[in-house]
C-alpha positions as CSV (number, residue, x, y, z in Angstrom):
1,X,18.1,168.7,206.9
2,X,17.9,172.2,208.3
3,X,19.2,175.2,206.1
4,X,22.2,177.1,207.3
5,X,22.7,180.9,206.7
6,X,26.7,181.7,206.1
7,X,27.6,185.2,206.0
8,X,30.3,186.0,203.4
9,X,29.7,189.4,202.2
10,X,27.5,190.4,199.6
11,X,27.2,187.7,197.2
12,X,26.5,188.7,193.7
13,X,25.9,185.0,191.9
14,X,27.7,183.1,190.0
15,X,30.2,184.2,187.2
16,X,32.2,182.4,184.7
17,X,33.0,185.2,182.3
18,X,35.4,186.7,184.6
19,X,39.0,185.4,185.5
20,X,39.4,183.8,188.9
21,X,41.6,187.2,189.6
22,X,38.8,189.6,188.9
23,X,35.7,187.9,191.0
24,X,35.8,190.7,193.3
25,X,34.4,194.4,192.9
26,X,33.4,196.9,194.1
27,X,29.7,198.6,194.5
28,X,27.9,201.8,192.8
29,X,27.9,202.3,196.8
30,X,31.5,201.3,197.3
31,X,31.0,198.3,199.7
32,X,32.6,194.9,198.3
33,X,30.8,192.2,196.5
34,X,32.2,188.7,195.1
35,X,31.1,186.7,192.8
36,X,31.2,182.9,192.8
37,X,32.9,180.5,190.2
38,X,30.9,177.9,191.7
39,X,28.0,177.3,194.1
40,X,26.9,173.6,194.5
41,X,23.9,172.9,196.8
42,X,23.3,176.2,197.9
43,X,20.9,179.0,197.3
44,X,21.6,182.7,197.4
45,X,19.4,184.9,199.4
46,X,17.9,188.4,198.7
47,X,20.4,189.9,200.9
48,X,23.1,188.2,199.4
49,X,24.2,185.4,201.6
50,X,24.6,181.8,201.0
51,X,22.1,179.3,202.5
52,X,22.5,175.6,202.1
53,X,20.1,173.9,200.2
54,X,17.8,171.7,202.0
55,X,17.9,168.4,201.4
56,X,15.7,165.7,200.0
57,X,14.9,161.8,201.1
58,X,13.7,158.9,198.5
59,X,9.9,158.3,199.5
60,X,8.7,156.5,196.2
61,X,10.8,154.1,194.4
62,X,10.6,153.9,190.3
63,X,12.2,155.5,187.6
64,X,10.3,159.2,187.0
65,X,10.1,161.4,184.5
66,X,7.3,164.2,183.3
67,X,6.6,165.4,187.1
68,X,4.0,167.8,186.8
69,X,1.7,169.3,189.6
70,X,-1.1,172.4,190.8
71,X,-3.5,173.2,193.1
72,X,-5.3,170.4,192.0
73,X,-3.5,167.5,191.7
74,X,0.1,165.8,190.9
75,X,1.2,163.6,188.1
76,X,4.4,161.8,186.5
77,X,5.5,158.8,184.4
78,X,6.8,156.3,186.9
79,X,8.3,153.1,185.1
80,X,6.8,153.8,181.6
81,X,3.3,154.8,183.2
82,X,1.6,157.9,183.5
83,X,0.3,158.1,187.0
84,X,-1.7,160.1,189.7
85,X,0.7,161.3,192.7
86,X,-1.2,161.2,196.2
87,X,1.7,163.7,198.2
88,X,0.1,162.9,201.6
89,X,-0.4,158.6,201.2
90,X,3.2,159.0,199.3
91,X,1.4,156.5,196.1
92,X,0.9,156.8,192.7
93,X,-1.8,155.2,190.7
94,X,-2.0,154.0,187.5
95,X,-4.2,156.1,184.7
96,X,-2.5,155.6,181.5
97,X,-0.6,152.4,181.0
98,X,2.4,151.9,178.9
99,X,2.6,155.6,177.5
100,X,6.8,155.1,177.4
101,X,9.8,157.4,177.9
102,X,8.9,160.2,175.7
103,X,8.3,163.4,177.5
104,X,5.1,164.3,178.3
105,X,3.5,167.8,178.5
106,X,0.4,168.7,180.7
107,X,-2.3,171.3,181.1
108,X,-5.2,172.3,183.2
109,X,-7.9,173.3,180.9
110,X,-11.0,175.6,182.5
111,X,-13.0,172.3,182.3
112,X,-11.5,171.3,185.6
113,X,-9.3,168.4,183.4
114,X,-5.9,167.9,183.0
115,X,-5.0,167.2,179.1
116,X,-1.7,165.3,178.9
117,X,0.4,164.3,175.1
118,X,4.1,163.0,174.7
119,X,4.0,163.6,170.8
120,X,2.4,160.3,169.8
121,X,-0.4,159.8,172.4
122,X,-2.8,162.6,173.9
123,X,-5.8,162.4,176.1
124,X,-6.9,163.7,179.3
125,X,-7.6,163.2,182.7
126,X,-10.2,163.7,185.6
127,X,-8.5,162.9,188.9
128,X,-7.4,159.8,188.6
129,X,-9.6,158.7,185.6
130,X,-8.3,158.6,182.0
131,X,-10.3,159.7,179.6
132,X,-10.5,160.2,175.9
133,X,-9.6,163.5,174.1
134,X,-12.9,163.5,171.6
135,X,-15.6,160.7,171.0
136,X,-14.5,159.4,168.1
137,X,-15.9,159.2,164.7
138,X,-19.0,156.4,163.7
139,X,-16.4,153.5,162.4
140,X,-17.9,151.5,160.3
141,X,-19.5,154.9,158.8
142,X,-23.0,153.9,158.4
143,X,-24.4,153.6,154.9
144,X,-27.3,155.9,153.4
145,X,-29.3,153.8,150.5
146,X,-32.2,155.0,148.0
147,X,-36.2,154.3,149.1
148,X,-39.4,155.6,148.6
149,X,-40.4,158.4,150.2
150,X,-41.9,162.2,149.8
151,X,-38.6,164.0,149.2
152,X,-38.6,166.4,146.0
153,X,-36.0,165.9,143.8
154,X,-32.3,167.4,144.6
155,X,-29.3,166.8,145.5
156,X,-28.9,165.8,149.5
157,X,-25.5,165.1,151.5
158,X,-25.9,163.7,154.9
159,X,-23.6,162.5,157.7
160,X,-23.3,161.0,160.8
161,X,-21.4,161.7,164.4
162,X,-21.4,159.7,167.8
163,X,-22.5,161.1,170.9
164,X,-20.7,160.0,174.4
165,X,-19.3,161.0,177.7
166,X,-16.7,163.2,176.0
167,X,-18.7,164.9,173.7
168,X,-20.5,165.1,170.0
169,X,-17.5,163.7,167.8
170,X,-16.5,164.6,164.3
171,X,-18.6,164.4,161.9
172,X,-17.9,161.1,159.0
173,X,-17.1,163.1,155.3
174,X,-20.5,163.9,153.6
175,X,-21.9,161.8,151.0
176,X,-23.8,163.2,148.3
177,X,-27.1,161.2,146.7
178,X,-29.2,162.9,144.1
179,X,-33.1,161.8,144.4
180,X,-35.6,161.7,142.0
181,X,-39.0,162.9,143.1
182,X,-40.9,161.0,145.4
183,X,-37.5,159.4,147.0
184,X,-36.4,158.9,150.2
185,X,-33.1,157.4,152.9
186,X,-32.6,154.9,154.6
187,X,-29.3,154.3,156.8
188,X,-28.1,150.8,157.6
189,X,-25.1,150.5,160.7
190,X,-26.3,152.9,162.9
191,X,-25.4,152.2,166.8
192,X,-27.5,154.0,169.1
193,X,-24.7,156.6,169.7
194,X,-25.1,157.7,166.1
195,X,-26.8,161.1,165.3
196,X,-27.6,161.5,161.3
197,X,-27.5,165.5,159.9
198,X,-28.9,166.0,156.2
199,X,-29.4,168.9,153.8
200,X,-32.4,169.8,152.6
201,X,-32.4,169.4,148.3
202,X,-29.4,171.2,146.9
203,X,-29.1,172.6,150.1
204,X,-25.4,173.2,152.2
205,X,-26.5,173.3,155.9
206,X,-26.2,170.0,157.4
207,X,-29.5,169.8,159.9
208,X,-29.9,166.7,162.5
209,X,-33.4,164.5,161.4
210,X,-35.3,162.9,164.1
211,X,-34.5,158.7,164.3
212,X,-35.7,156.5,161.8
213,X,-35.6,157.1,157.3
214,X,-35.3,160.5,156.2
215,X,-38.7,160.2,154.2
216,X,-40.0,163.9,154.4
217,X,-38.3,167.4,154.7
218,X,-37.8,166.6,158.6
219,X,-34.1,167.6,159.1
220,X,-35.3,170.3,161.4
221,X,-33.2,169.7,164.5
222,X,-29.7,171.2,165.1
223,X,-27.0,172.4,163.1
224,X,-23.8,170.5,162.7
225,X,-21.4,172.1,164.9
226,X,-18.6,169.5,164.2
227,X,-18.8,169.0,160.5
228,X,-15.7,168.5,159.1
229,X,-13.2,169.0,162.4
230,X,-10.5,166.8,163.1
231,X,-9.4,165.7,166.5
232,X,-6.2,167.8,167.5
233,X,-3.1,165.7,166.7
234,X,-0.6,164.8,169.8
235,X,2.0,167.0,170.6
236,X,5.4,167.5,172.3
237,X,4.0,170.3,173.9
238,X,0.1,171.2,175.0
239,X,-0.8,175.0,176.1
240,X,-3.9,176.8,176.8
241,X,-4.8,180.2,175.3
242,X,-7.9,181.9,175.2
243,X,-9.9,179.0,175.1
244,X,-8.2,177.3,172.8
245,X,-5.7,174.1,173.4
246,X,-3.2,174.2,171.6
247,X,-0.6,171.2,170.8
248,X,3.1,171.8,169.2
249,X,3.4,169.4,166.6
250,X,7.2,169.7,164.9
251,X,7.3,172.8,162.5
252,X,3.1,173.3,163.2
253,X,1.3,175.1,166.3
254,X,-2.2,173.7,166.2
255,X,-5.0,175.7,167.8
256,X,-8.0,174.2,168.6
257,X,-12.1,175.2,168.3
258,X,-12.6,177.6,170.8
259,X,-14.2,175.6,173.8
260,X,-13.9,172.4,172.3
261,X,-10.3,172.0,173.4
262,X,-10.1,167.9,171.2
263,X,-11.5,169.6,168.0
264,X,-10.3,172.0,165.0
265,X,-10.4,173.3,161.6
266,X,-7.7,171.7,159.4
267,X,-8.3,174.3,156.9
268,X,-7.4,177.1,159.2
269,X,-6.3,176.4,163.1
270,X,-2.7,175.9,162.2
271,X,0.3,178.3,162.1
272,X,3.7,177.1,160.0
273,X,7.7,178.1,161.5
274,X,10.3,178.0,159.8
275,X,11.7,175.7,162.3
276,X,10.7,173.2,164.8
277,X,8.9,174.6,167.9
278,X,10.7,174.2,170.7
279,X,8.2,176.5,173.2
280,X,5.3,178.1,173.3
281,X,4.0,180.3,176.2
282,X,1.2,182.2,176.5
283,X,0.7,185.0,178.0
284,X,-2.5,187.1,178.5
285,X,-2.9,189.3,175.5
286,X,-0.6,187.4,173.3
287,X,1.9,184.0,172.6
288,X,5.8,183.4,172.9
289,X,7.2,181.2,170.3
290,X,10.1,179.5,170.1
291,X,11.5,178.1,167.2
292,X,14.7,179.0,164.8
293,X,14.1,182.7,166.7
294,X,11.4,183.7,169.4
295,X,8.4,185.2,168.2
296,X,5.4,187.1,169.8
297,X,2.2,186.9,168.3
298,X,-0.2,189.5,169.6
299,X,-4.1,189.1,170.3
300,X,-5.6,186.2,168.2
301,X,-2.6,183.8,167.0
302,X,-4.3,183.0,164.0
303,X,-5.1,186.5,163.0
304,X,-2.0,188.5,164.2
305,X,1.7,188.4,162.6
306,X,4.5,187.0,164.3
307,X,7.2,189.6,165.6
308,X,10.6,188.3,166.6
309,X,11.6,189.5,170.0
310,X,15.1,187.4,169.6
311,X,17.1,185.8,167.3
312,X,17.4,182.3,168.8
313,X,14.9,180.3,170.4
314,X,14.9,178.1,173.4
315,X,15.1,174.7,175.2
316,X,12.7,172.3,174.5
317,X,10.7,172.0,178.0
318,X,12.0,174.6,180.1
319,X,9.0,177.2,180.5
320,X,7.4,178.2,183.8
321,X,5.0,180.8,184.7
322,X,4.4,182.7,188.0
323,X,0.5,184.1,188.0
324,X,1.2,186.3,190.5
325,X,4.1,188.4,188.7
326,X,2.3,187.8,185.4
327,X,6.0,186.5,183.8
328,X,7.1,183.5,182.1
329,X,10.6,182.3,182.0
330,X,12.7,180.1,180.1
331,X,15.9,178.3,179.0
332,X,17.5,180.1,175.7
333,X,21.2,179.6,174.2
334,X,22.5,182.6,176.8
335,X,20.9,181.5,179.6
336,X,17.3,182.0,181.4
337,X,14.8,184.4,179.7
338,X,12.1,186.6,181.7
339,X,9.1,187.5,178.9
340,X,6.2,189.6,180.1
341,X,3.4,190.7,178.2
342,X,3.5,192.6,175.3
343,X,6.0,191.3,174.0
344,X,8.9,192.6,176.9
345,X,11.7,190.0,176.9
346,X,15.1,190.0,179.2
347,X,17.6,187.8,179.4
348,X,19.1,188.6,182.9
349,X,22.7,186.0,183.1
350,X,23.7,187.2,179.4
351,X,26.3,189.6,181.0
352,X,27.5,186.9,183.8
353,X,27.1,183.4,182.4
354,X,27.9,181.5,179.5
355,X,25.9,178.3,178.6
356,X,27.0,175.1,176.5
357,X,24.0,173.9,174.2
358,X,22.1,171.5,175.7
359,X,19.1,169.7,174.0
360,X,16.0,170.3,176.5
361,X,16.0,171.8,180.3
362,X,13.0,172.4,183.3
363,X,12.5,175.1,185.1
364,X,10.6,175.6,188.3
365,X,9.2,178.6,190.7
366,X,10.1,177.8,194.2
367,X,8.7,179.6,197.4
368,X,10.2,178.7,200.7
369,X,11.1,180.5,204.0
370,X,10.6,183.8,202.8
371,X,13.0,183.5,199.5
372,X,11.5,183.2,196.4
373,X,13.7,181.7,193.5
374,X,13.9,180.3,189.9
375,X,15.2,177.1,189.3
376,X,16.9,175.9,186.4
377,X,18.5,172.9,184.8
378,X,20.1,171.5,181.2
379,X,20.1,168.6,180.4
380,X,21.8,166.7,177.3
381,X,24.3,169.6,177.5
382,X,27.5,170.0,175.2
383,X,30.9,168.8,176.8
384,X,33.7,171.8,176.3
């Protein structure tokens, strides 16, 4: 359906703070403006007309939610699975099977994958291929036992990892043996996956030995790089910053090892709210978060303090981002919010618009026929 330009006078937007008597004014350059009580399938251009909205034809049957698309592919839960959109053959194929009606939250990461979590599952995805977020740990942990050998006495700690198509995975708790002199190891359960790091005697630096006993100071090869991570825990809400991932996990932001987007620190890569996250938006020198208020942390998140740019935070799922204007926007309590970085934060319908809560919303940049416009909607929202 083509789009049909209506010339009305300048149009200012829409307004439900003002009476129906008041609606019309007049401009710092004295020509006459209205403003609308309500607009319904329409779109108001730059020059302030109304343009009927275009509409829009069923081409792929199913019940959708989590739509999500870029430059390099498109994706949604259709019917309870989470599935690859081909826009051109007008299908959808199957990656991840039964992941449910729990929002889910996407992310391309500089890897070229898409990492994908609704809160209780997370993973990632190459194309149309689901893959794992991390290897995971040697289960059964393989056992280390007491033999002859040519160690000198000392304590040792040794542990194991698996090595696959997504990675080195984190490494199995270290266990602790204290050999006389003369002793050696040897390791039962170990799958040809498994790589096996030991300490020298009374030693802390966990060093990969070659295959076979650990008879002889041979743990020569490299340093542990995953001792002691965990794999990041699912989120409502994945975001990438700085080479980190990072997942929202009620009250916790999570931030993962720097290039190794499925791993972190549990003693370190999280940052506590006083409330449950709602948002969080990166920018390039710094993070929005949204929670009881909206914060911005500056530089490194887990080495900067949290400012509050506003007292309230913001709908759970309404954050887009426009590259080219370097601006993210929102859904708050009084309406959409424009953030830029450093911190600068605007909330543009405050003066025109009041909003009733509402419990999540979407937002979306749209380009077409020379308008450019943000578009918004509520869901869940309070009856008056």
């Amino acid at each position: 359906m083509a789009g049909k330009t209506v010339s009305m006078g300048a149009i200012l937007g829409l307004n439900n703070r003002l009476p129906p008597t008041r609606m019309d004014t007049t401009l710092p350059n004295r020509s006459k403006a209205s403003w609308l009580q309500v607009a319904q399938n329409v779109d108001l251009t730059e020059g302030g007309l109304i343009q009927r909205r275009q509409g829009y034809r069923e081409v792929l049957a199913g019940v959708f939610h989590s739509l999500w698309a870029d430059a390099g592919g498109s994706y949604a839960v259709r019917d309870g699975d989470l599935v690859k959109l081909d826009a051109k053959a007008m299908t959808a194929t199957v990656i991840v099977p039964g992941v449910g009606s729990a929002p889910v939250s996407y992310v391309r990461l500089p890897d070229g994958m898409v990492y994908w979590s609704n809160g209780q599952r997370i993973g990632r995805m190459a194309g149309a291929v689901g893959r794992a977020l991390i290897t995971p740990r040697p289960n059964p942990v393989p056992v280390a036992q007491v033999v002859g050998g040519s160690l000198p006495a000392g304590r040792y700690q040794v542990c194991f990892t698996a090595l696959g198509e997504d990675g080195e995975s984190p490494s199995t708790e270290p266990v602790a043996l204290d050999l006389p002199d003369g002793s050696g190891m040897t390791f039962r359960g170990l799958a040809p996956s498994t790589l096996v790091y030991a300490t020298g005697p009374n030693g802390e630096v966990f060093n990969e030995i070659g295959p076979g006993d650990y008879l002889s100071l041979s743990n020569t090869g490299a340093a542990c790089n995953t001792l002691m991570l965990s794999e990041l825990p699912p989120g409502h809400q994945l975001a990438h910053y700085r080479g980190s991932l990072l997942s929202v996990r009620g009250t916790l932001l999570y931030v993962s090892e720097p290039y190794r987007y499925g791993l972190l620190n549990l003693g370190r890569a999280f940052i506590p709210f006083p409330a449950e996250i709602s948002l969080v938006q990166p920018c390039e020198d710094g993070l929005y978060v949204c929670a009881d208020k909206t914060y911005w942390i500056p530089g490194d998140p887990l080495a900067s303090a949290p400012t509050v740019v506003l007292p309230y935070g913001a709908l759970r799922g309404s954050a887009a981002f426009d590259p080219h204007e370097q601006t993210a926007y929102w859904q708050s309590p009084l309406g959409l919010v424009m953030a830029k970085p450093g911190g600068q934060v605007a909330v543009p319908q405050d003066e025109a618009l009041v909003f009733a809560g509402a419990r999540s919303g979407a937002t979306l940049m749209r380009e077409r026929g020379g308008e450019r416009h943000v578009l918004t909607a509520r869901f869940d929202v309070e009856q008056t």
